[in-house]
CHARMM-style PDB file with segment names, atoms N, HN, CA, C and O in Angstrom:
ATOM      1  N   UNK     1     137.290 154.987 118.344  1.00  0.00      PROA
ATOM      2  CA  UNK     1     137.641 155.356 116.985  1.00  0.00      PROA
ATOM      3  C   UNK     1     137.066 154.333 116.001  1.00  0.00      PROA
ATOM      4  O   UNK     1     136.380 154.653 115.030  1.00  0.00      PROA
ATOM      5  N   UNK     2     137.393 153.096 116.320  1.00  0.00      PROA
ATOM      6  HN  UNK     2     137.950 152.836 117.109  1.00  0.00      PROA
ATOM      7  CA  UNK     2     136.643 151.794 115.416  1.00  0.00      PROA
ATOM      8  C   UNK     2     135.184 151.928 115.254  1.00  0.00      PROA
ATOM      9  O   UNK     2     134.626 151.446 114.268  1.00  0.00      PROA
ATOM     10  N   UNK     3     134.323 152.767 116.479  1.00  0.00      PROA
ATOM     11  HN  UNK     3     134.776 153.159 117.281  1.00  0.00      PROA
ATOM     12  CA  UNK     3     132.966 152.698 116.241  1.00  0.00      PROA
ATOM     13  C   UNK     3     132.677 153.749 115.358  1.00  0.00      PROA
ATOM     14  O   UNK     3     131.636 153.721 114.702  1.00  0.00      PROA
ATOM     15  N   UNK     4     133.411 154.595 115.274  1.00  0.00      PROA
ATOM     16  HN  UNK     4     134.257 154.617 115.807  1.00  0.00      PROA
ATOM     17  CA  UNK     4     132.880 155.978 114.260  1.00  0.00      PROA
ATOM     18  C   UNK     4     133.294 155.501 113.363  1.00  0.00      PROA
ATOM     19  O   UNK     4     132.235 155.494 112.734  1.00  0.00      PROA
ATOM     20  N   UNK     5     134.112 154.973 112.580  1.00  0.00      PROA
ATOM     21  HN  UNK     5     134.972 154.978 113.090  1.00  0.00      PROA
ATOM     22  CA  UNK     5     134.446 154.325 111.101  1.00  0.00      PROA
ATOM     23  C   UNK     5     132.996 153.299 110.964  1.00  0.00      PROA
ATOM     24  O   UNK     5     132.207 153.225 110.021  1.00  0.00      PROA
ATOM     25  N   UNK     6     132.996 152.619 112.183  1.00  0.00      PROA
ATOM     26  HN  UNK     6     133.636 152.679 112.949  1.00  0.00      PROA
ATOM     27  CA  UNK     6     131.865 151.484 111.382  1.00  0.00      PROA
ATOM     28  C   UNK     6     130.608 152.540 111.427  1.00  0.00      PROA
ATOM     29  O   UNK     6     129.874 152.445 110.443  1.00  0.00      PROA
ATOM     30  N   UNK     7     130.439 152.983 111.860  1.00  0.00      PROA
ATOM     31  HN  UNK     7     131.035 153.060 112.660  1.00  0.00      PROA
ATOM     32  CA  UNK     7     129.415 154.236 112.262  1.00  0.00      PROA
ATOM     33  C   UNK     7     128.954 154.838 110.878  1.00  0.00      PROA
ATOM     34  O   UNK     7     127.817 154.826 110.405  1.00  0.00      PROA
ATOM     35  N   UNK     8     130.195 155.409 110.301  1.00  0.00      PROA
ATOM     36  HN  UNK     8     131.118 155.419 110.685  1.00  0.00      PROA
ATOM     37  CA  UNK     8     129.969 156.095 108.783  1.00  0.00      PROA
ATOM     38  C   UNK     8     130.102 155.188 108.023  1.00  0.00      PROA
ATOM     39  O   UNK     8     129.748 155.611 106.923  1.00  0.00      PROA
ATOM     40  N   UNK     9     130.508 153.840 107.926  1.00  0.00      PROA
ATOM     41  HN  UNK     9     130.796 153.496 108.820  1.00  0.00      PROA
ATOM     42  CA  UNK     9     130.377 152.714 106.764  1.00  0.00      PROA
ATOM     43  C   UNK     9     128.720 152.764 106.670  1.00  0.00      PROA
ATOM     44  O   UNK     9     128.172 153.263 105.687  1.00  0.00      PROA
ATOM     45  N   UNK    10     128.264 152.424 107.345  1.00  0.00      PROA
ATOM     46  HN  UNK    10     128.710 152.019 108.143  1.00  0.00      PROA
ATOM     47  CA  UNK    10     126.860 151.724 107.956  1.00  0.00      PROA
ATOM     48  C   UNK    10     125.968 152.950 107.045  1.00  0.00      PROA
ATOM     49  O   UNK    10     125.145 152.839 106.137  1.00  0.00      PROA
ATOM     50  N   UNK    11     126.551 154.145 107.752  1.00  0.00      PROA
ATOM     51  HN  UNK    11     127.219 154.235 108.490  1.00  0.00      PROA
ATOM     52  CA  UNK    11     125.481 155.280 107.521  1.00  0.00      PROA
ATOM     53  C   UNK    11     125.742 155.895 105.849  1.00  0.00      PROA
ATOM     54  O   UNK    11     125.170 156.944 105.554  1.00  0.00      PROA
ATOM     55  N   UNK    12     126.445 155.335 105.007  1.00  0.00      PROA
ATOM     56  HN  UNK    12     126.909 154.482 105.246  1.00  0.00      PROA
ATOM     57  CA  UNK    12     126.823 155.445 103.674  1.00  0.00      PROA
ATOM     58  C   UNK    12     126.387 154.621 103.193  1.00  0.00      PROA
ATOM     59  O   UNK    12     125.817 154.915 102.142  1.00  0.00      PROA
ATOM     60  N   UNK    13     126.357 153.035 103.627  1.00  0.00      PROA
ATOM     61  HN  UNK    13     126.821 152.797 104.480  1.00  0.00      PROA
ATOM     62  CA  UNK    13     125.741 152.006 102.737  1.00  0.00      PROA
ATOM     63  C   UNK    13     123.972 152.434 103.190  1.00  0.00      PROA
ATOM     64  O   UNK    13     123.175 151.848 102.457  1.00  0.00      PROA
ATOM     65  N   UNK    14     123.484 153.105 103.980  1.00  0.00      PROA
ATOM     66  HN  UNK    14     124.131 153.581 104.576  1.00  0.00      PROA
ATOM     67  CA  UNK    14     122.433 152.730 104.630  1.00  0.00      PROA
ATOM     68  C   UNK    14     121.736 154.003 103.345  1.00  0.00      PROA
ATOM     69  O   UNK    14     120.575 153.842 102.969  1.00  0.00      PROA
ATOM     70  N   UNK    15     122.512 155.108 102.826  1.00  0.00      PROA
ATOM     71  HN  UNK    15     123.455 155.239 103.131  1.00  0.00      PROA
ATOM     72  CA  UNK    15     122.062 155.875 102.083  1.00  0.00      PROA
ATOM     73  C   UNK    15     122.159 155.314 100.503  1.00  0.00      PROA
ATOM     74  O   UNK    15     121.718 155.914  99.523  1.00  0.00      PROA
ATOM     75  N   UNK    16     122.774 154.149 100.496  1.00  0.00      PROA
ATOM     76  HN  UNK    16     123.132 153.662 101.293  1.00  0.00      PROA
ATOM     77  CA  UNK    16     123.010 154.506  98.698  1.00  0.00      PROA
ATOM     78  C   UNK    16     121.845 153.097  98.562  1.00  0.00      PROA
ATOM     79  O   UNK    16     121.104 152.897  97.600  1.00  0.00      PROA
ATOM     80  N   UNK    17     121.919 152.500  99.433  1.00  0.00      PROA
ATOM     81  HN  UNK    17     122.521 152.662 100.215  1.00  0.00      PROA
ATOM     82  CA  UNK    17     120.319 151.266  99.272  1.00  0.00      PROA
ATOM     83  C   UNK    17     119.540 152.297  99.477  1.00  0.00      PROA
ATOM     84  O   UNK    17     118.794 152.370  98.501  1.00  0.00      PROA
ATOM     85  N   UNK    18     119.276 153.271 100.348  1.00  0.00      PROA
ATOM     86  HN  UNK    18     119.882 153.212 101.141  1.00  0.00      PROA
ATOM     87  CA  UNK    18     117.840 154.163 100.564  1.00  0.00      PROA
ATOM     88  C   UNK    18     117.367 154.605  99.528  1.00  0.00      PROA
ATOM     89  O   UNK    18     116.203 154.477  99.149  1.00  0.00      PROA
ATOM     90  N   UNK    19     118.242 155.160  98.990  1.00  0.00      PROA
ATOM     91  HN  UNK    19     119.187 155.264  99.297  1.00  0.00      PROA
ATOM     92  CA  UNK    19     117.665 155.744  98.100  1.00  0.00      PROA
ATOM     93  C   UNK    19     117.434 154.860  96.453  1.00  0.00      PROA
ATOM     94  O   UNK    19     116.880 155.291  95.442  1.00  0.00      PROA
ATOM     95  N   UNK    20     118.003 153.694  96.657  1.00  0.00      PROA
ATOM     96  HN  UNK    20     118.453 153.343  97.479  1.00  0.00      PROA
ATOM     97  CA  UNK    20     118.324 152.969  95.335  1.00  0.00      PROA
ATOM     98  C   UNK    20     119.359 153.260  94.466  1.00  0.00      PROA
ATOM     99  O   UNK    20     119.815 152.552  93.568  1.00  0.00      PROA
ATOM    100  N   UNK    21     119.746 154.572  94.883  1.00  0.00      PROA
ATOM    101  HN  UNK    21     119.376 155.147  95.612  1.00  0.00      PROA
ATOM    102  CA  UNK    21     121.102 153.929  93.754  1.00  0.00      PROA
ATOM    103  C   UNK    21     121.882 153.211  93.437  1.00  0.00      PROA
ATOM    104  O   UNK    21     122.263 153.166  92.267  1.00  0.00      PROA
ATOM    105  N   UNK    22     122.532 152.142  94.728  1.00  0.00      PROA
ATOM    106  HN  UNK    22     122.222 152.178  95.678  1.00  0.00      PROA
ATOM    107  CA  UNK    22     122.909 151.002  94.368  1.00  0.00      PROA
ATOM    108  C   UNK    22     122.661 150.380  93.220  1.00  0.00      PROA
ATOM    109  O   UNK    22     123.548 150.157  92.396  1.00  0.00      PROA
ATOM    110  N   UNK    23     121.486 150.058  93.071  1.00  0.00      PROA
ATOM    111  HN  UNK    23     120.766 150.239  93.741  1.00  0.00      PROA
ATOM    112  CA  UNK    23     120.784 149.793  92.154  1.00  0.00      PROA
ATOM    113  C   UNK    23     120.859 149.958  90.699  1.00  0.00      PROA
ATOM    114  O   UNK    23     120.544 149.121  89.853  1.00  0.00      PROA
ATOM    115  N   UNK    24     121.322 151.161  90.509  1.00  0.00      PROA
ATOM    116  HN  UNK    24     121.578 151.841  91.196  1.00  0.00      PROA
ATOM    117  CA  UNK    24     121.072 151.775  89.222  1.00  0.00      PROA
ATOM    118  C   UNK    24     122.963 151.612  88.807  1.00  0.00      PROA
ATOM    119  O   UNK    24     123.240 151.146  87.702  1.00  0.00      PROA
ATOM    120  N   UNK    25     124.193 152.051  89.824  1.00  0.00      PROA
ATOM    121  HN  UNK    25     123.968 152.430  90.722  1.00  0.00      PROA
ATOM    122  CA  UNK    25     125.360 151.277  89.680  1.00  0.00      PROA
ATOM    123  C   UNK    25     125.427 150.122  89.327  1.00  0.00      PROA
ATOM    124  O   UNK    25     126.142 149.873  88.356  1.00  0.00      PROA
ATOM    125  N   UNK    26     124.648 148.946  90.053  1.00  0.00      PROA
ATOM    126  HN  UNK    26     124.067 149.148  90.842  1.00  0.00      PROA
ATOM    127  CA  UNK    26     125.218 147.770  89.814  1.00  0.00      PROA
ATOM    128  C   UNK    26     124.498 147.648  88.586  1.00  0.00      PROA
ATOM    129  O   UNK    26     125.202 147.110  87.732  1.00  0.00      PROA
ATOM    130  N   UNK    27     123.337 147.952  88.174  1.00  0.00      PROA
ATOM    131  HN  UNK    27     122.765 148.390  88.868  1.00  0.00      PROA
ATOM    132  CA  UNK    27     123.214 147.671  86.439  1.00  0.00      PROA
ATOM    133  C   UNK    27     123.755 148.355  85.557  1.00  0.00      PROA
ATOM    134  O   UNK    27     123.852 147.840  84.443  1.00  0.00      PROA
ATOM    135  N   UNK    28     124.271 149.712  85.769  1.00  0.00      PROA
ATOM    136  HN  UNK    28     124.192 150.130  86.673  1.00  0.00      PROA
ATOM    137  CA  UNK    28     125.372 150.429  84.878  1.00  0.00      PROA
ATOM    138  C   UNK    28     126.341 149.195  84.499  1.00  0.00      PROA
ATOM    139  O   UNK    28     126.466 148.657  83.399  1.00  0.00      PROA
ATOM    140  N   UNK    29     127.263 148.771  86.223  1.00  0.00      PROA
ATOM    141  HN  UNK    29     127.161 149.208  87.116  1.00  0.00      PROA
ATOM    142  CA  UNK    29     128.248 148.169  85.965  1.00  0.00      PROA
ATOM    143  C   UNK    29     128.061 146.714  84.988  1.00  0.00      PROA
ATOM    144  O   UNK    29     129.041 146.550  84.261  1.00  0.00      PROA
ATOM    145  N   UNK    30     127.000 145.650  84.843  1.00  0.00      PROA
ATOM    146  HN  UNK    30     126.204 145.783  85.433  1.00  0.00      PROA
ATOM    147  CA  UNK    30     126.618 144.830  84.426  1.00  0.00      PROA
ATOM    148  C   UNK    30     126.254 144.908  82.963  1.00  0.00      PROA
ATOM    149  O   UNK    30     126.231 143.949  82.191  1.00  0.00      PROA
ATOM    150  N   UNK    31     125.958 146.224  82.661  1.00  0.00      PROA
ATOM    151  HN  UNK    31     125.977 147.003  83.289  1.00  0.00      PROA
ATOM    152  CA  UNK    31     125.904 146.238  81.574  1.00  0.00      PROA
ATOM    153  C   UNK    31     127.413 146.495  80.891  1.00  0.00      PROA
ATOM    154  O   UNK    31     127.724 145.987  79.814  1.00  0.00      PROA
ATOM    155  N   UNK    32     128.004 147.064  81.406  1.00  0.00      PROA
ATOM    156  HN  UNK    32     127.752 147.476  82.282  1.00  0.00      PROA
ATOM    157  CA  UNK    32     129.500 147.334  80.924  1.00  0.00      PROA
ATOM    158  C   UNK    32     129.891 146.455  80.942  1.00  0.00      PROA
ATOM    159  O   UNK    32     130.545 146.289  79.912  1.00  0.00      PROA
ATOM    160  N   UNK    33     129.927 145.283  81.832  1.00  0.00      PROA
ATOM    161  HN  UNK    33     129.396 145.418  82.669  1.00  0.00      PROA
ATOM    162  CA  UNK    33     130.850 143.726  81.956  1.00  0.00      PROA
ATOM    163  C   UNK    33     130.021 142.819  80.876  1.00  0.00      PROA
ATOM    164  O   UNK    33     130.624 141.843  80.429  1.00  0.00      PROA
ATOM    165  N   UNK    34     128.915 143.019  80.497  1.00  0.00      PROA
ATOM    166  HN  UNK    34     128.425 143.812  80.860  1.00  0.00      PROA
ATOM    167  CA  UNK    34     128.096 142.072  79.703  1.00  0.00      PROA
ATOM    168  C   UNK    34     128.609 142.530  77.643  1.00  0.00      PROA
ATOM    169  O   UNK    34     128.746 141.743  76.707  1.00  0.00      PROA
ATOM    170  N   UNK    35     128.738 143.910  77.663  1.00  0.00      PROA
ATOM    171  HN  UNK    35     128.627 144.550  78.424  1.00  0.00      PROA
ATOM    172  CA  UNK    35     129.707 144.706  76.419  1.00  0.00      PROA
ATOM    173  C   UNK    35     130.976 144.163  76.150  1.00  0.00      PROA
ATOM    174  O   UNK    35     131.481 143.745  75.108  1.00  0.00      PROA
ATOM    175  N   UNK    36     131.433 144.268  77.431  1.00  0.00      PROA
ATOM    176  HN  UNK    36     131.023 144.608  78.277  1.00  0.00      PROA
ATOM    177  CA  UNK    36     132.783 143.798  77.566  1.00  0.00      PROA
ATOM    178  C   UNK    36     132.938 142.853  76.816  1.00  0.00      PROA
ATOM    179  O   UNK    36     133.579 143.028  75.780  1.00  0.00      PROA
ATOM    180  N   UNK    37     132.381 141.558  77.136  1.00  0.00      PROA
ATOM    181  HN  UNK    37     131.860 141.416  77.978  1.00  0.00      PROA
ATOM    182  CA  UNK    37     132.447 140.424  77.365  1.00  0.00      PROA
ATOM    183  C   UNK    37     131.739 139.600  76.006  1.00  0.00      PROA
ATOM    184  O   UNK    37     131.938 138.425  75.695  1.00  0.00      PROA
ATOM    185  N   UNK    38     130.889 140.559  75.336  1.00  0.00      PROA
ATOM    186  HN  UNK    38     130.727 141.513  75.588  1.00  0.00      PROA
ATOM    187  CA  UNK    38     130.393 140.398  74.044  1.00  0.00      PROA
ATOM    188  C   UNK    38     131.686 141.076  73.179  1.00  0.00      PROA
ATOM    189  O   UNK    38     132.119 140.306  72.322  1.00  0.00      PROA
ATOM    190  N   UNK    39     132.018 141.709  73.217  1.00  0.00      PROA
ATOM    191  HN  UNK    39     131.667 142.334  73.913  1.00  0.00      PROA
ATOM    192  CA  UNK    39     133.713 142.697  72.392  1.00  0.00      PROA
ATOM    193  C   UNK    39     135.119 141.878  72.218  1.00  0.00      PROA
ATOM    194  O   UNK    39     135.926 141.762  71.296  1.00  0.00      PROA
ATOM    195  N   UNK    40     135.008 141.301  73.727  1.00  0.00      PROA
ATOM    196  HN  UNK    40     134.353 141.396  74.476  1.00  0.00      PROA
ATOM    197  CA  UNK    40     136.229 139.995  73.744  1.00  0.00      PROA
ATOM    198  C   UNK    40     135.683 139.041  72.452  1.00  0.00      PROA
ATOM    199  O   UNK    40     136.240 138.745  71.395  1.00  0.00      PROA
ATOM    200  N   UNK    41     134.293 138.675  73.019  1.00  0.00      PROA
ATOM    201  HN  UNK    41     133.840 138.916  73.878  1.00  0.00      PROA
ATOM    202  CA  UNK    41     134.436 137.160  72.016  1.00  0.00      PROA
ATOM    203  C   UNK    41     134.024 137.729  70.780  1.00  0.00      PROA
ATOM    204  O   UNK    41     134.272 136.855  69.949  1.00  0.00      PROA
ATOM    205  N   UNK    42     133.526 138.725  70.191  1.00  0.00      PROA
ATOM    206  HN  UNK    42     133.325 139.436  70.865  1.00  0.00      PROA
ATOM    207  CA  UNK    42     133.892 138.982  68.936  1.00  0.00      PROA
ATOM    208  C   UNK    42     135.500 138.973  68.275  1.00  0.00      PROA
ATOM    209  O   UNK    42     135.931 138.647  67.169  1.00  0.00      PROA
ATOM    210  N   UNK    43     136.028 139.399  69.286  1.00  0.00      PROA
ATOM    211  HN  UNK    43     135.678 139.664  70.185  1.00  0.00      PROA
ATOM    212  CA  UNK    43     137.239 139.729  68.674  1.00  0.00      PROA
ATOM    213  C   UNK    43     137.818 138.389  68.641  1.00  0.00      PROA
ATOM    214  O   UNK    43     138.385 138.130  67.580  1.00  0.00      PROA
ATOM    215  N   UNK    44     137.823 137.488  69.509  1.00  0.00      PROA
ATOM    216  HN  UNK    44     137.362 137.698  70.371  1.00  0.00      PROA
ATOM    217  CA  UNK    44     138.409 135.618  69.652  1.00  0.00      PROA
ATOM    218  C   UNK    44     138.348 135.564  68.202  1.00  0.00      PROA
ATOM    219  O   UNK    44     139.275 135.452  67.399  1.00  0.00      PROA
ATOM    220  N   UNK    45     136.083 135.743  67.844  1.00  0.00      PROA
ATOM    221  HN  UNK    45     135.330 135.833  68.496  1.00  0.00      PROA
ATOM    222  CA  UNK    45     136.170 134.798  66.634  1.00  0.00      PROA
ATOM    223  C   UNK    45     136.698 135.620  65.525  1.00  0.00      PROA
ATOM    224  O   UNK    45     137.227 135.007  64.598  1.00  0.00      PROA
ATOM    225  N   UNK    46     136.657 136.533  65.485  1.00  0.00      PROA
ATOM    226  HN  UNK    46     136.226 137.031  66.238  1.00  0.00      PROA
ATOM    227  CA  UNK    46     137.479 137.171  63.820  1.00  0.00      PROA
ATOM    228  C   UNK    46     139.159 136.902  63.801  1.00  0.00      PROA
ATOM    229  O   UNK    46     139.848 136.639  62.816  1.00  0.00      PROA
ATOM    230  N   UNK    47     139.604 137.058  65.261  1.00  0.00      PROA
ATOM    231  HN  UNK    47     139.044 137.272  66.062  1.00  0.00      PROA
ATOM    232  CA  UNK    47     140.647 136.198  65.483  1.00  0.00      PROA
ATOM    233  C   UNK    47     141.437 134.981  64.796  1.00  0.00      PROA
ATOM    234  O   UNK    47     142.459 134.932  64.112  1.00  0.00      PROA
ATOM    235  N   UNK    48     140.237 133.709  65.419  1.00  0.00      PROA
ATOM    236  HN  UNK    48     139.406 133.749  65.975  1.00  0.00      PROA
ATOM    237  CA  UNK    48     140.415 132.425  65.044  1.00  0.00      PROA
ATOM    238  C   UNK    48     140.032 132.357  63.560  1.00  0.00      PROA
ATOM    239  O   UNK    48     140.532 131.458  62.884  1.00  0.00      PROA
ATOM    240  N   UNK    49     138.833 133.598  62.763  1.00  0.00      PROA
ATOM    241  HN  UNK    49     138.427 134.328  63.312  1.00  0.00      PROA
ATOM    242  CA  UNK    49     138.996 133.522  61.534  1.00  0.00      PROA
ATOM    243  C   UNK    49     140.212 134.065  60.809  1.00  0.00      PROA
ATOM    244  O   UNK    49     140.266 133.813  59.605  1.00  0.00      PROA
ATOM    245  N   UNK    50     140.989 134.622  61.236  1.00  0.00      PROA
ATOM    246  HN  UNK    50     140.945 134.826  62.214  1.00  0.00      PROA
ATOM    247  CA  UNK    50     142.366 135.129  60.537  1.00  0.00      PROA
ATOM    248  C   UNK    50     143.152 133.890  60.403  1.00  0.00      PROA
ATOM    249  O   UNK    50     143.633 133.481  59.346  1.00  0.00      PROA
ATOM    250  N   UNK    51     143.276 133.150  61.914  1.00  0.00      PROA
ATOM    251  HN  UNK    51     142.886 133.483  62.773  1.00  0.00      PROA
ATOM    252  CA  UNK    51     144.339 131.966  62.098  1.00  0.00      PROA
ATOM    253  C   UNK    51     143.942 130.864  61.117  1.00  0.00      PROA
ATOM    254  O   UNK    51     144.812 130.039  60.839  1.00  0.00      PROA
ATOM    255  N   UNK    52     142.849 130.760  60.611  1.00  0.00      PROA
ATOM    256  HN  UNK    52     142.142 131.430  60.837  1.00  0.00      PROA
ATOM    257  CA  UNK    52     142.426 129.320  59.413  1.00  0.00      PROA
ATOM    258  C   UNK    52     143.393 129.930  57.999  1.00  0.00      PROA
ATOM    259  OT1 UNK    52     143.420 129.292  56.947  1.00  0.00      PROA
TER     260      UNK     52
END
């Protein structure tokens, strides 16, 4: 039973590198965390400009 689970892990990761989509996820996701992360610190500094 353990070998058919690792069996279809293997054969799922072995398709989403084949074909590259991995690829195209992990820069979706990077770009969303990089937005993110520009949105936070806008908001800090208009923030810290309210608190003066």
């Amino acid at each position: 039973m353990f070998n058919l689970l690792q069996t279809q892990v293997t054969n799922n990761e072995g398709i989403m590198v084949q074909n590259g989509k991995i690829y195209l996820v992990m820069t979706i996701v990077s770009i969303i965390l990089i937005g993110l992360f520009i949105y936070v610190a806008s908001i800090d500094k208009k923030v810290s400009q309210l608190e003066k």
